[in-house]
Structures are given as structure tokens and as C-alpha cells.
Phi, psi and omega in degrees: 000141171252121182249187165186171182263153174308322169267142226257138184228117203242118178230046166253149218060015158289081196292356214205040128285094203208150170288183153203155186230134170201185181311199169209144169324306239256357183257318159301347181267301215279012199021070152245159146216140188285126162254127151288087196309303180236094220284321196301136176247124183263161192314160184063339156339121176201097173196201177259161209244126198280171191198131192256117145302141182198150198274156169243315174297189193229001145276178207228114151232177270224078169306130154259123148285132200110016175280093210296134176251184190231139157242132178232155181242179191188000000 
């Protein structure tokens, strides 16, 4: 399944700025797993950042909106 996020992540006029995006821990203990195909958000980007899920497990869980991903810029 493919999500993205609500919020908008804007590095545009940053010419020399760029992310990275990944999981949290705590969603691999709950077998989900997040994939970033391509987690580097490069300079000047700006929209929202997709993320392909998928359940491993043999229970069903429960998507919220407001589930914290981890970003860092650099």
C-alpha cells in the first residue's frame, strides 16, 4: 500500500540542503514495514514524502492519522 504524508516538506530555495526519511522502531516490532524506495529528499524539493507499507503479520492493524515517520535534514 502507498501513503504519504500530510505534511508538506519544502526545501525549495535551499540550493545546498537535503533529508532523509525512514521508519520508527516501533512500527517493525508491530510487523509493518515501511519501505523508502528512495529515502534521500534532495535540495529544492517540496511536496509530500511517499512511503510503501506493507503488514507482515497475521493481525490487522489499525492506521492513524498523525503517526510519527523520522526525518532529518542535513
Amino acid at each position: 500500500m502507498l501513503v504519504c504524508t500530510r505534511e508538506i516538506m519544502n526545501l525549495k530555495g535551499h540550493s545546498k540542503v537535503a533529508g532523509r526519511a525512514d521508519d520508527k522502531s516501533f512500527l517493525a516490532r508491530s510487523d509493518l514495514s515501511v519501505h523508502v524506495a528512495a529515502p534521500t529528499v534532495h535540495a529544492r524539493f517540496r511536496g509530500p514524502i511517499q512511503f510503501g507499507i506493507k503488514n507482515h503479520g497475521t493481525l490487522p492493524i489499525r492506521l492513524r492519522s498523525g503517526i510519527r515517520s523520522q526525518t532529518s535534514l542535513g
